[in-house]
C-alpha positions in Angstrom: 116.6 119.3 108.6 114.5 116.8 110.7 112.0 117.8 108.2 113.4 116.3 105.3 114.9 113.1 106.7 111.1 112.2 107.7 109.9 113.3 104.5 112.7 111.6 102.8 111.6 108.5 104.6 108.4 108.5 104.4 108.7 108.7 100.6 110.3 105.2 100.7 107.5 103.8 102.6 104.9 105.3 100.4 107.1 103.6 97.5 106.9 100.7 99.2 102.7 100.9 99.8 102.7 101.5 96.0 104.0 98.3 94.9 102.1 96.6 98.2 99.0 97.9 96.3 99.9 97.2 92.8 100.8 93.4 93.8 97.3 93.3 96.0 95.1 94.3 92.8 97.0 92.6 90.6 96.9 89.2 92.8 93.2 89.9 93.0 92.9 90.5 89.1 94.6 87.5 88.6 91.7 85.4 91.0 88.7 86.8 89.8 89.9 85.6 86.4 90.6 81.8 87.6 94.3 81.6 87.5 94.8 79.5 90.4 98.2 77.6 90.3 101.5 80.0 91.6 99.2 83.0 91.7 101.6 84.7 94.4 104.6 84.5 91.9 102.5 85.7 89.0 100.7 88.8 91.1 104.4 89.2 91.9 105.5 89.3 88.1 102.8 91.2 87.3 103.5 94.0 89.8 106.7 94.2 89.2 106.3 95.1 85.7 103.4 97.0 86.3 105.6 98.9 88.8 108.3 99.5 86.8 106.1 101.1 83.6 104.3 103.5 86.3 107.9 104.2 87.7 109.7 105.3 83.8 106.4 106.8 83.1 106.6 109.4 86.3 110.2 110.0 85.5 109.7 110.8 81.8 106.0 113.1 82.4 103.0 112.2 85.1 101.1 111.2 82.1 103.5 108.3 81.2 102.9 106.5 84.1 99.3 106.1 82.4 100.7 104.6 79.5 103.4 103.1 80.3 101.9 101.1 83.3 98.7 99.7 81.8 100.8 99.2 79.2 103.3 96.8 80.8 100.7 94.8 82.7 99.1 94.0 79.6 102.3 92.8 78.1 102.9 90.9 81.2 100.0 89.5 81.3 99.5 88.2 77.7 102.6 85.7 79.4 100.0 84.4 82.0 97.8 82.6 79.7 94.5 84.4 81.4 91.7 84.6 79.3 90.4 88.3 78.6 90.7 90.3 75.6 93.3 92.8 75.1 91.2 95.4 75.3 90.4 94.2 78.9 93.8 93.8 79.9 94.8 97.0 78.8 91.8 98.8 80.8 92.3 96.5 83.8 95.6 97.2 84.0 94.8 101.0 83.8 92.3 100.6 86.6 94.8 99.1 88.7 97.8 102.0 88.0 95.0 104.5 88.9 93.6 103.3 92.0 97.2 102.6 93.4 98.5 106.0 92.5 95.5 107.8 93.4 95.4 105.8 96.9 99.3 106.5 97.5 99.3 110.0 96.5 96.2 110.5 98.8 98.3 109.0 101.8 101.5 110.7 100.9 99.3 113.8 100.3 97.9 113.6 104.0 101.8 112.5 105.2 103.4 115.8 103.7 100.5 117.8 106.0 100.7 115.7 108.9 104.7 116.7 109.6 103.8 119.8 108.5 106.0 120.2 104.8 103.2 121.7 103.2 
Protein backbone atom coordinates (compact mmCIF):
# COMPACT_ATOMS: atom_id res chain seq x y z
CA UNK A 1 0.00 0.00 0.00
CA UNK A 2 2.89 2.50 0.81
CA UNK A 3 3.82 1.60 -2.60
CA UNK A 4 1.13 3.09 -4.30
CA UNK A 5 0.43 6.24 -2.30
CA UNK A 6 4.30 7.19 -3.30
CA UNK A 7 3.73 6.27 -6.64
CA UNK A 8 0.43 7.93 -6.73
CA UNK A 9 2.25 11.00 -5.57
CA UNK A 10 4.90 11.09 -7.39
CA UNK A 11 2.79 10.92 -10.46
CA UNK A 12 1.37 14.39 -9.50
CA UNK A 13 4.79 15.85 -9.27
CA UNK A 14 5.90 14.41 -12.46
CA UNK A 15 2.57 16.21 -13.81
CA UNK A 16 3.62 19.04 -12.35
CA UNK A 17 7.48 18.93 -13.94
CA UNK A 18 5.62 18.37 -17.23
CA UNK A 19 3.88 21.63 -17.42
CA UNK A 20 7.16 23.30 -15.48
CA UNK A 21 8.93 22.05 -18.65
CA UNK A 22 6.46 22.82 -21.26
CA UNK A 23 6.12 26.64 -19.84
CA UNK A 24 10.26 26.74 -19.62
CA UNK A 25 10.59 25.92 -23.56
CA UNK A 26 7.81 27.64 -24.46
CA UNK A 27 8.95 30.89 -22.45
CA UNK A 28 12.26 30.30 -24.21
CA UNK A 29 10.60 29.86 -27.77
CA UNK A 30 8.86 32.83 -27.22
CA UNK A 31 12.50 34.94 -26.48
CA UNK A 32 14.53 33.60 -29.12
CA UNK A 33 11.80 34.89 -31.37
CA UNK A 34 11.74 38.61 -29.84
CA UNK A 35 8.46 38.68 -28.05
CA UNK A 36 9.44 40.74 -25.27
CA UNK A 37 6.51 42.61 -23.61
CA UNK A 38 4.27 40.02 -20.92
CA UNK A 39 6.31 37.13 -22.03
CA UNK A 40 5.61 35.27 -18.55
CA UNK A 41 1.76 35.47 -19.24
CA UNK A 42 2.16 34.42 -22.87
CA UNK A 43 4.75 31.24 -22.04
CA UNK A 44 1.97 30.76 -19.55
CA UNK A 45 -0.83 30.73 -22.27
CA UNK A 46 1.07 28.90 -24.38
CA UNK A 47 1.73 26.07 -21.97
CA UNK A 48 -1.30 25.77 -20.92
CA UNK A 49 -2.73 24.97 -24.15
CA UNK A 50 0.11 23.16 -25.08
CA UNK A 51 -0.52 21.17 -21.93
CA UNK A 52 -3.89 20.47 -22.34
CA UNK A 53 -3.53 19.07 -26.22
CA UNK A 54 -0.59 16.64 -24.86
CA UNK A 55 -3.03 15.84 -21.88
CA UNK A 56 -6.44 14.77 -24.43
CA UNK A 57 -3.98 13.33 -26.70
CA UNK A 58 -2.56 10.62 -23.94
CA UNK A 59 -6.07 10.03 -22.91
CA UNK A 60 -7.47 9.33 -26.32
CA UNK A 61 -3.94 7.04 -27.75
CA UNK A 62 0.01 7.99 -26.94
CA UNK A 63 0.17 9.10 -30.40
CA UNK A 64 -2.37 11.95 -29.94
CA UNK A 65 -0.40 13.74 -27.61
CA UNK A 66 1.77 14.23 -30.88
CA UNK A 67 -0.84 15.74 -32.63
CA UNK A 68 -2.78 17.19 -30.51
CA UNK A 69 -0.06 19.15 -28.60
CA UNK A 70 1.93 20.68 -31.47
CA UNK A 71 -1.17 21.21 -32.70
CA UNK A 72 -2.51 23.46 -29.98
CA UNK A 73 0.67 25.50 -29.58
CA UNK A 74 0.47 26.41 -33.01
CA UNK A 75 -3.08 27.56 -32.67
CA UNK A 76 -1.99 29.38 -29.58
CA UNK A 77 0.55 30.81 -30.92
CA UNK A 78 -0.85 32.29 -34.24
CA UNK A 79 -2.70 34.59 -31.16
CA UNK A 80 0.80 35.97 -30.15
CA UNK A 81 1.53 37.81 -33.15
CA UNK A 82 5.23 36.03 -33.40
CA UNK A 83 6.66 36.00 -36.59
CA UNK A 84 7.46 32.33 -38.02
CA UNK A 85 5.76 30.42 -40.58
CA UNK A 86 3.21 27.88 -39.73
CA UNK A 87 5.22 25.34 -40.70
CA UNK A 88 7.72 26.44 -37.94
CA UNK A 89 5.20 26.78 -35.34
CA UNK A 90 3.86 23.58 -35.96
CA UNK A 91 7.48 21.75 -35.71
CA UNK A 92 8.48 23.98 -32.75
CA UNK A 93 5.74 23.16 -31.06
CA UNK A 94 6.37 19.44 -31.77
CA UNK A 95 9.93 19.80 -30.55
CA UNK A 96 8.84 21.16 -27.41
CA UNK A 97 5.91 18.26 -26.65
CA UNK A 98 8.76 15.75 -27.27
CA UNK A 99 11.54 16.92 -25.36
CA UNK A 100 9.07 17.52 -22.30
CA UNK A 101 7.55 14.13 -22.47
CA UNK A 102 10.62 12.39 -23.34
CA UNK A 103 12.45 14.27 -20.21
CA UNK A 104 9.40 13.46 -17.80
CA UNK A 105 8.87 9.96 -18.82
CA UNK A 106 12.68 9.51 -18.36
CA UNK A 107 12.35 10.91 -14.68
CA UNK A 108 9.22 9.11 -13.92
CA UNK A 109 10.83 6.09 -15.63
CA UNK A 110 13.90 6.27 -13.16
CA UNK A 111 11.06 7.21 -10.08
CA UNK A 112 9.00 3.94 -10.75
CA UNK A 113 12.71 1.95 -10.24
CA UNK A 114 13.97 3.92 -7.52
CA UNK A 115 10.79 2.87 -5.01
CA UNK A 116 11.03 -0.23 -6.49
CA UNK A 117 7.33 -0.56 -8.65
CA UNK A 118 8.95 -1.97 -11.48
Amino acid sequence: MFYRIVTLIGGIVFVAVLFALLWFFCRKFLERHGVTDMVTDRATILATWTFAGVSVGLLFAVVGAFVLGPWAFYRTLRGHDVPISDAAAVLWGLAIVVAALAITGIGFGAFLIAVGAV
